[in-house]
KEKE-3310 file (N, C-alpha, C; in steps of 0.2 Angstrom, whole numbers, plus 5000, padded with zeros to 4 digits):
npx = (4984:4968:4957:4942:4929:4912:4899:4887:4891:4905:4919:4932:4943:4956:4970:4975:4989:4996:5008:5020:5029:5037:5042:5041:5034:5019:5005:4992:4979:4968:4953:4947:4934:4927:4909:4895:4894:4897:4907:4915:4922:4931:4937:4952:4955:4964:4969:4979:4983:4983:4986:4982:4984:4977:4986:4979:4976:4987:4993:4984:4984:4983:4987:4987:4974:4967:4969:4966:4951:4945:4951:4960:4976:4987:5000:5013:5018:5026:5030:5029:5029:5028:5027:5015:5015:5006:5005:5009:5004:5007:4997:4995:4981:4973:4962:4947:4932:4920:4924:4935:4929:4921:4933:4940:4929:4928:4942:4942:4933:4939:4944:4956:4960:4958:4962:4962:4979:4985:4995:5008:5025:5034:5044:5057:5061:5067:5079:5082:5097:5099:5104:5104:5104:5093:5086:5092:5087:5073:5059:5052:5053:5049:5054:5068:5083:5084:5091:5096:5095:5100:5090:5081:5067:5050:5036:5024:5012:5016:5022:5025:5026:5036:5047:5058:5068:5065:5080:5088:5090:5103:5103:5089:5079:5067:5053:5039:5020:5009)
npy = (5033:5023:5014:5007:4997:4996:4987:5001:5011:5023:5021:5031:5035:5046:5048:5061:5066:5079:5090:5097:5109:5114:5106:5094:5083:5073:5078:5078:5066:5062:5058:5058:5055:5052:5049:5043:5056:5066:5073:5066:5070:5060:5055:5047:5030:5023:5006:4995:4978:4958:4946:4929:4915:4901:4886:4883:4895:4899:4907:4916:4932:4943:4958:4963:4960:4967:4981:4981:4977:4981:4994:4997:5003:4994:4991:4981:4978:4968:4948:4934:4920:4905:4891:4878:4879:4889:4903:4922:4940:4955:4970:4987:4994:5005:5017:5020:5019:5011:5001:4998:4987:4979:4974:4967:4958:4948:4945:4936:4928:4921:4913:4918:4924:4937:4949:4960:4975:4976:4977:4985:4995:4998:5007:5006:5019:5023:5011:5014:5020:5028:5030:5028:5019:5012:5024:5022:5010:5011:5012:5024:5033:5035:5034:5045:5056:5070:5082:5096:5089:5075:5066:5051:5051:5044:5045:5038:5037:5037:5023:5008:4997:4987:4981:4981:4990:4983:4971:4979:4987:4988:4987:4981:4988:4990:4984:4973:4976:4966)
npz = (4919:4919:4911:4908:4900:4895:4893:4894:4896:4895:4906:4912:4920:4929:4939:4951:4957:4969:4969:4982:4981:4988:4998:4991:4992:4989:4990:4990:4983:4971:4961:4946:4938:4924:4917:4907:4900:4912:4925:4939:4955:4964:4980:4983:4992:5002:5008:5015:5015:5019:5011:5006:4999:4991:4986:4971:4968:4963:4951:4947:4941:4950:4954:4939:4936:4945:4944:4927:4931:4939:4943:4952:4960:4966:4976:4978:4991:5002:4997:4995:4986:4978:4965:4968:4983:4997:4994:5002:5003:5005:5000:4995:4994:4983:4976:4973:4984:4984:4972:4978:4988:4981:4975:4983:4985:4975:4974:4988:4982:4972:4981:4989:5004:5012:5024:5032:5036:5050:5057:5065:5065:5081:5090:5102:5112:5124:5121:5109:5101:5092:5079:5067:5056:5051:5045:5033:5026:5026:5013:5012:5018:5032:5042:5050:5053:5062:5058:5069:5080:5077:5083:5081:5070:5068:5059:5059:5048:5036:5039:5027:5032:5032:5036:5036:5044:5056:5055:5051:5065:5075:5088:5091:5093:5087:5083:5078:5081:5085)
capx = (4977:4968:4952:4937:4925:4907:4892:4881:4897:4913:4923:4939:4947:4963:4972:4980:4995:4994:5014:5020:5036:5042:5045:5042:5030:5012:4999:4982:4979:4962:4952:4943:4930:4922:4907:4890:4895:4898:4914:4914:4928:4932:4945:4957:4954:4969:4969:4982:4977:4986:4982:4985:4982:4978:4992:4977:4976:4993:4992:4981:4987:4979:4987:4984:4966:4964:4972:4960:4945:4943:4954:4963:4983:4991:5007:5015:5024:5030:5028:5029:5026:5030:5023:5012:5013:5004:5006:5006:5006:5005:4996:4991:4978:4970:4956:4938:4929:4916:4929:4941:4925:4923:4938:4941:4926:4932:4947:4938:4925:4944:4947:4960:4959:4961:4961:4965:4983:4987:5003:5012:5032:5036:5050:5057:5064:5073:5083:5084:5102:5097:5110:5100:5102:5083:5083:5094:5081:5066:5056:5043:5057:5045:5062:5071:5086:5081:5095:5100:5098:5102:5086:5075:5059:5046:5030:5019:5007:5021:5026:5022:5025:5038:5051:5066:5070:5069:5083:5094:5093:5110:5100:5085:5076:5062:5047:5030:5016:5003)
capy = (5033:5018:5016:5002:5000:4993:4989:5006:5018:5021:5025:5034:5040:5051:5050:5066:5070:5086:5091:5104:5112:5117:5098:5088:5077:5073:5081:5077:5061:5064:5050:5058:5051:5052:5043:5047:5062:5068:5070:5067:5069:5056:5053:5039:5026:5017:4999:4987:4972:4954:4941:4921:4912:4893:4884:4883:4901:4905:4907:4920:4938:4949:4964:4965:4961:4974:4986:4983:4975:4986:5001:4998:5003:4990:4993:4976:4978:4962:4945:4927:4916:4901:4887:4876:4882:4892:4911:4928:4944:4962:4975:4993:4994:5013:5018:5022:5017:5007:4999:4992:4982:4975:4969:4964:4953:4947:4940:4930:4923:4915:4908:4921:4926:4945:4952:4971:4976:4976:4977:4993:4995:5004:5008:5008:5025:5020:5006:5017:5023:5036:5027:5029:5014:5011:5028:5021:5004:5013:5017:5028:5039:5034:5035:5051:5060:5076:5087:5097:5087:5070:5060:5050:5054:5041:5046:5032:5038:5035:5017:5003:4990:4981:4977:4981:4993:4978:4969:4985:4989:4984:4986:4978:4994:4991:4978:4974:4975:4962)
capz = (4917:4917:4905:4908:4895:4898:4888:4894:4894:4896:4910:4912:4928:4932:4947:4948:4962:4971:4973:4987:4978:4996:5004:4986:4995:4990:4997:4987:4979:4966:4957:4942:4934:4918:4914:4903:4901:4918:4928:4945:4959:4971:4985:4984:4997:5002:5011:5017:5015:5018:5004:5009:4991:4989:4979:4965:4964:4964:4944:4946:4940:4956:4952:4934:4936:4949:4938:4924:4932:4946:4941:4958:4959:4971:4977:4982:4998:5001:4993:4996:4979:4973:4963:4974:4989:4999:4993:5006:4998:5009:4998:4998:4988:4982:4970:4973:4989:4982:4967:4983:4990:4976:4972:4989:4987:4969:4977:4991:4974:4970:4987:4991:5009:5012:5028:5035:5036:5056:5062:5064:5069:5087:5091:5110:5113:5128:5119:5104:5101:5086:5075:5059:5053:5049:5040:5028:5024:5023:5006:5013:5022:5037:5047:5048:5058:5064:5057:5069:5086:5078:5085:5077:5071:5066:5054:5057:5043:5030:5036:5026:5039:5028:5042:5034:5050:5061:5054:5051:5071:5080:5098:5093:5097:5083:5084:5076:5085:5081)
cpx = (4974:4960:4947:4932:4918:4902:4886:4885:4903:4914:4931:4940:4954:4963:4978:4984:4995:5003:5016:5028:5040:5046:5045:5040:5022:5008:4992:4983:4970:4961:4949:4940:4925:4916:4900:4889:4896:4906:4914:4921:4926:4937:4947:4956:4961:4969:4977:4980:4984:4982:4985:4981:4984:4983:4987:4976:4981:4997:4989:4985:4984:4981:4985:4975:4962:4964:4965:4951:4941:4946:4957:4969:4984:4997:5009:5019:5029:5025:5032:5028:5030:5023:5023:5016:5011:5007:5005:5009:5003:5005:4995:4988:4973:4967:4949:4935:4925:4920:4933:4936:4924:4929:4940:4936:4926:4938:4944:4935:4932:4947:4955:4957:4963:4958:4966:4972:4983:4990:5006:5018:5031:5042:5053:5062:5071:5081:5086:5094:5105:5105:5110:5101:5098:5083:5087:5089:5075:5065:5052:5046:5049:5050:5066:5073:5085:5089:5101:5103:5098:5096:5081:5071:5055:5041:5027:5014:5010:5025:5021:5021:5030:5045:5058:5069:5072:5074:5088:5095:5097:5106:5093:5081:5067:5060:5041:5027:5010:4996)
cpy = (5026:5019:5007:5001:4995:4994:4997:5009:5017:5026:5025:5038:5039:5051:5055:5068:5075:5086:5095:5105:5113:5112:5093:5082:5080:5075:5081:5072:5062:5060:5055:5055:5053:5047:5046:5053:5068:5066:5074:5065:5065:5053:5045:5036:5024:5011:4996:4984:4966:4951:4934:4917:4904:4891:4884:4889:4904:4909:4914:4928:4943:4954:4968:4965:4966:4978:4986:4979:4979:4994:5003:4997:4999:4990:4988:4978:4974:4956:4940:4923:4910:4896:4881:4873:4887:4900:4916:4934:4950:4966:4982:4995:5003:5014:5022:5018:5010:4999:4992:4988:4978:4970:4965:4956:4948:4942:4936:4924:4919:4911:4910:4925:4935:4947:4960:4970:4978:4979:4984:4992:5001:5002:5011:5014:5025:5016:5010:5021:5030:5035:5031:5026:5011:5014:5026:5017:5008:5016:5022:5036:5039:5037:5041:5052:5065:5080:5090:5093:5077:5063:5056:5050:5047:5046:5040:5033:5036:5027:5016:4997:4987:4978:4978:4984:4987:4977:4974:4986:4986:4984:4982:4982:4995:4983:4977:4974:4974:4961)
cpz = (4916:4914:4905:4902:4895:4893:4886:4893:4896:4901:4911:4918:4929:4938:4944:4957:4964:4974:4975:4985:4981:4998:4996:4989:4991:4994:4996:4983:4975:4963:4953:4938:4931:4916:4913:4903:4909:4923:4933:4947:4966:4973:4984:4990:4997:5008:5011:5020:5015:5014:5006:5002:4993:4986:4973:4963:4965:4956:4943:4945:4944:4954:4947:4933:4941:4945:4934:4924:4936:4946:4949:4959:4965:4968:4979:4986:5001:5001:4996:4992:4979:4970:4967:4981:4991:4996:4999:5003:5005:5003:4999:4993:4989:4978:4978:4980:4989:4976:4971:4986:4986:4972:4979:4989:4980:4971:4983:4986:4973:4976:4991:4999:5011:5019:5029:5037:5044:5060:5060:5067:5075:5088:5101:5111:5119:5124:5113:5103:5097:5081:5067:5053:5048:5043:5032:5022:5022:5017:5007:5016:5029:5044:5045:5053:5056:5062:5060:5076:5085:5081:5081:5076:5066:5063:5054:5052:5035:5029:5033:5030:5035:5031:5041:5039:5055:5062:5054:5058:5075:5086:5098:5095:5094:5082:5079:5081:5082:5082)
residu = (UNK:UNK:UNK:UNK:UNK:UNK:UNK:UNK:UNK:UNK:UNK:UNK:UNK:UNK:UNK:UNK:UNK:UNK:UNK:UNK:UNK:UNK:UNK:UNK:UNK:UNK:UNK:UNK:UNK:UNK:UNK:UNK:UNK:UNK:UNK:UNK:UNK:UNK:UNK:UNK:UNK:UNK:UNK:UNK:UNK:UNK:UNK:UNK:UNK:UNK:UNK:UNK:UNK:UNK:UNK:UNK:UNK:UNK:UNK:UNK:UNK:UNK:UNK:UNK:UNK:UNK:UNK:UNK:UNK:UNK:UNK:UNK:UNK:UNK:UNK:UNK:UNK:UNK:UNK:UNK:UNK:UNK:UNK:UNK:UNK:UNK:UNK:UNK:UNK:UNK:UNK:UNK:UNK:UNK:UNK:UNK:UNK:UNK:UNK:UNK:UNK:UNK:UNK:UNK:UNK:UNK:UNK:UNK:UNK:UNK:UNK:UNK:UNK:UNK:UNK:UNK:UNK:UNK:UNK:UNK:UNK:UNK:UNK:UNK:UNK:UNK:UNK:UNK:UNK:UNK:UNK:UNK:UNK:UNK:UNK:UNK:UNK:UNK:UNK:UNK:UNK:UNK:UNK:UNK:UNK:UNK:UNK:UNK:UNK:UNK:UNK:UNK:UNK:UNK:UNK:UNK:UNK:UNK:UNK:UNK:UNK:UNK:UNK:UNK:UNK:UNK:UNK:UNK:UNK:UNK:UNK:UNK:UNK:UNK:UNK:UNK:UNK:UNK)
# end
């Protein structure tokens, strides 16, 4: 739960998880929101977003200020940091429709460049050897063998894009596409 609190009134919004007892997967993401007495429901957005940070704002705390500036959950997916040098950060940012513009234009205001996440993995089915390699690397269980005929099954809805498959495929079977 996260909780903002503003000179006119206070806002409080509940994301609540809808989970399917059959598969133990998600199936509803829910934003509730409380505010002047009224409590209204709105859909979670979700964005991936690249992020390419100055060395002078590489100090900056982005996801805690999302969190409680914008009440926007950012997943970091993968990261590039150090101290002065350029920073790149892949997020996947989720909240409120209106909330994620705003923060989006909030991190530009500190000279952070945020453009739309892009690249999706394919996978050449040909080349493929259905090893399941991949499915081991994947967080999102994006990658899965099929039980009972052993083939691979992609769910592009589920990657992140975070590439770990690549490097796992012994034939080279798996790409981004830019």
């Amino acid at each position: 739960m996260f909780s903002t609190y503003s000179q006119s009134a206070v806002l409080i919004s509940v994301r609540f998880l809808v989970l399917d007892f059959a598969t133990g997967k998600i199936q509803n993401d829910v934003l509730l929101i409380y505010q002047g007495g009224n409590l209204q429901k709105a859909p979670i957005m979700k964005k991936r977003v690249n992020l390419t940070f100055p060395k002078r704002a590489i100090s900056i705390p982005i996801t805690y200020r999302l969190a409680k500036d914008f009440n926007i959950a950012a997943n970091i997916i993968r990261a590039q940091v150090a101290p002065n040098k350029v920073g790149k950060m892949v997020l996947e940012l989720s909240g409120d429709i209106d909330q994620l513009e705003e923060a989006m234009d909030w991190m530009r205001s500190q000279d952070i460049e945020v453009s739309l996440h892009g690249r999706e993995i394919v996978i050449n089915d040909t080349a493929c050897v259905d090893c399941g390699l991949c499915t081991g690397v994947c967080p999102t269980e994006a990658l899965t063998l099929d039980p009972k005929t052993f083939q691979l099954n992609f769910l592009r809805s589920r990657c992140v894009v975070c590439e770990q498959c690549i490097t796992a495929c012994p034939v080279n079977a798996i790409s981004i596409n830019l």
